[in-house]
Phi, psi and omega in degrees: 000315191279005166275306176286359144301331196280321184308267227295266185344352172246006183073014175303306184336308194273027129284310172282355181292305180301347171283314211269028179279285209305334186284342191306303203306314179294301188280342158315346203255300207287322192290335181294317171313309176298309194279350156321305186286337224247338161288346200029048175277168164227031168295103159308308185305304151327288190298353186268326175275018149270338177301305168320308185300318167275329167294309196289339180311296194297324166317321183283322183288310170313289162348295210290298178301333195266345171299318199286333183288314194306341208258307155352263183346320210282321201085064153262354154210163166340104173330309203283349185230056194248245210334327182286296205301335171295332198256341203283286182328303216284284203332297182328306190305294179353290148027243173321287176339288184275020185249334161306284187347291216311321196291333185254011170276278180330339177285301186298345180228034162324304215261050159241004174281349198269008139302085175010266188321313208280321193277001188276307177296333208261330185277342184262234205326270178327301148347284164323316166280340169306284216290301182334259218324309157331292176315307158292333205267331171288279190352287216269005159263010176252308167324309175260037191233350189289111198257002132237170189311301195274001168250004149295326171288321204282001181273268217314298182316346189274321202282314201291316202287353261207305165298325177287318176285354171297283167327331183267330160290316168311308144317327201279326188280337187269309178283338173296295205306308172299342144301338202300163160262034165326145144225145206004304171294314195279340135353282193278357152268005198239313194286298198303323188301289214279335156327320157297286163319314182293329194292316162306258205302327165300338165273326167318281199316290171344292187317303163310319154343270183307341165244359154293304166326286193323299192294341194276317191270353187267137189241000000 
């Protein structure tokens, strides 16, 4: 009880309501991405209303960061946690962003999955790291949902464990690629590909970071 005193008193509470609009988002963003890969379609058409659906997402997301900076601005929390909440946003932001990139990366080189090879990494090794990254992004939407401390650590630590397996898969997907008989363009979409996905879960983890830090620190 007296941790959740300590929040709403430092004005953290209305950071976390908005994180977790903006965490909505992200995975509403992350599920379009999966389930695109998971059609392997190159239907332009398909792909332009998912293009739609995530620009319009990250638009919303954007909205949402420039509110927190604005609640910031105001001293809607505490001088002691302004540098987490500052970093806590950008992670977010991160997010939405590469998860838009990715989605418009997957728009310009559909029509090279219809390449074995090329749909074997994209339908495996990416895919996967997509559901990781998801997965982390619930972890750390459970973190602000968390009614003591300690199943707040026991969320962040799952996301952190959650990040390591990201990597391994990325390597294992990187020495795939580099075997390939690719070429230079399809190369360098399958690398924008999984670069992307690590880039999503290295802000999941930050994130968790950052709100492990937040919820911890607040007097």
């Amino acid at each position: 009880m007296r941790w959740f005193r300590r929040i709403f008193a430092s004005g953290v509470d209305e950071i976390v309501k908005s994180a977790k609009l903006h965490l909505k988002l992200s995975l509403e963003a992350m599920q379009v991405l999966r389930d695109l890969v998971s059609q392997g379609t190159s239907n332009r058409s398909i792909i332009d209303e998912c293009a739609r659906k995530v620009a319009a997402l990250e638009s919303e997301g954007d909205n949402i960061a420039r509110e927190m900076i604005d609640k910031i601005a105001r001293g809607a929390v505490v001088p002691t946690v302004l540098h987490v909440v500052a970093a806590l946003v950008s992670s977010m932001d991160d997010i939405l962003d590469t998860a838009y990139f990715a989605l418009k990366e997957m728009k310009r080189g559909s029509h090279m999955w219809s390449s074995a090879q090329i749909q074997l990494v994209i339908m495996n090794d990416f895919k996967e790291m997509l559901d990781l990254a998801s997965l982390m992004l619930e972890y750390v939407y459970r973190m602000l949902e968390a009614a003591r401390e300690g199943e707040l650590r026991h969320y962040a630590e799952l996301a952190r464990s959650l990040e390591e397996e990201v990597d391994e898969v990325k390597e294992a997907a990187l020495d795939k690629i580099y075997g390939l008989n690719a070429s230079a363009v399809e190369f360098n979409h399958l690398l924008s590909l999984i670069y992307a996905a690590d880039r999503i879960a290295d802000s999941a983890r930050d994130l968790a970071n950052h709100i492990l830090l937040l919820l911890t620190s607040a007097r």
